[in-house]
N, C-alpha and C positions, 0 to 999 in steps of 0.2 A: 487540372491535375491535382490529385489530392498527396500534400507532402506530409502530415502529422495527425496523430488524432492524443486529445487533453481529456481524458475523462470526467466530466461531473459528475461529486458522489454529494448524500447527505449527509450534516454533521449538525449534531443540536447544540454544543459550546462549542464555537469556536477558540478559545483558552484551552480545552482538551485534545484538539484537532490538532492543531497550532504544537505545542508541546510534544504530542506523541511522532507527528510527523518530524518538528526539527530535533528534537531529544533523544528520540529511540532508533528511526529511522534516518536522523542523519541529512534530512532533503534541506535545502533554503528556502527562503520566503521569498516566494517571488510579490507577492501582492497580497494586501488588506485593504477590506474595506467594510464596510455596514456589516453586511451578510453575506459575507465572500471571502474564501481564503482561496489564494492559492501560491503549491509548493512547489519544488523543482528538485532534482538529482540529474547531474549526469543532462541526457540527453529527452529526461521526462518530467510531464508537468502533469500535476493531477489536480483539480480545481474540486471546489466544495461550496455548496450553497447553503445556509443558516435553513433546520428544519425542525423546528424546536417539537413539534408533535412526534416526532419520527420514535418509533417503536422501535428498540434495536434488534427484540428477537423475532420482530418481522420484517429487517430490512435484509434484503437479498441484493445490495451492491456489491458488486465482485467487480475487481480489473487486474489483467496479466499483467506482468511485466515482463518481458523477457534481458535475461542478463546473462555476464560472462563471470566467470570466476563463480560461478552460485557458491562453491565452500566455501570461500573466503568472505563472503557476504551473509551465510547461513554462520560463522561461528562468529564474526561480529558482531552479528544480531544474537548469539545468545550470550558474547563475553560482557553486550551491555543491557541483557537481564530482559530483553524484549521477551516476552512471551508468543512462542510459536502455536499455532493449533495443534492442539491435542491430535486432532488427524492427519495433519501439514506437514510430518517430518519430513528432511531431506529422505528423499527414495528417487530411483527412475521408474516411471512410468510407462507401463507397454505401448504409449504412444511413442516413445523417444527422447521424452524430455528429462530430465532430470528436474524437478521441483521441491518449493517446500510451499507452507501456505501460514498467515498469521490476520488476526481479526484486528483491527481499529475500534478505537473506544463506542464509536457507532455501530460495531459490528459489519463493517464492508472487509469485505474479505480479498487480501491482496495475496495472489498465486507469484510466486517468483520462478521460473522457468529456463533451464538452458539446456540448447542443443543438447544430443548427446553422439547425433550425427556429423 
């Protein structure tokens, strides 16, 4: 039975990772190590591997989140100055969700998403 899924993204400093996930975003450190971070929120964990070649405006890592209260997490996210994607604002989606979207210093792009059903 599959219970959880952790996403692995790239990240080339880990100090930038590190900072933008607990400082902007708010998650814990769940673990460091060499070349390995990983963060936590709530009931998700998102994990990073050291890629120090990693091109940012070729990296194509994206992971959803889905969450509850999205406005109260879309205006904390901009009362502390995080920067949203220029195409990410909060809108609903003719799929049903309500979203916004924001890039990481590696450029992975995290979709935040709630029902709107």
């Amino acid at each position: 039975m599959l219970t959880n899924i952790n996403p692995k993204l790239p990240m080339r400093e880990k100090k930038l990772t590190k900072d933008f996930y607990i400082n902007h975003l708010h998650f814990e450190l769940l673990g460091e190590y060499d070349k390995y971070l990983i963060v936590g929120k709530d009931k998700i964990e998102i994990h990073f591997f050291e890629f120090k070649g990693l091109d940012p405006q070729e990296n194509y890592g994206q992971v959803y989140i889905r969450t509850d209260k999205i406005e109260n997490l879309y205006q904390s996210l901009l009362d502390n100055n995080t920067n949203i994607h220029p195409n990410g604002s909060l809108e609903v989606k003719p799929w049903g969700q309500k979203e916004f979207s924001l890039l990481d210093p590696d450029n992975n792009l995290l979709t935040f998403g709630e029902s709107m059903k």
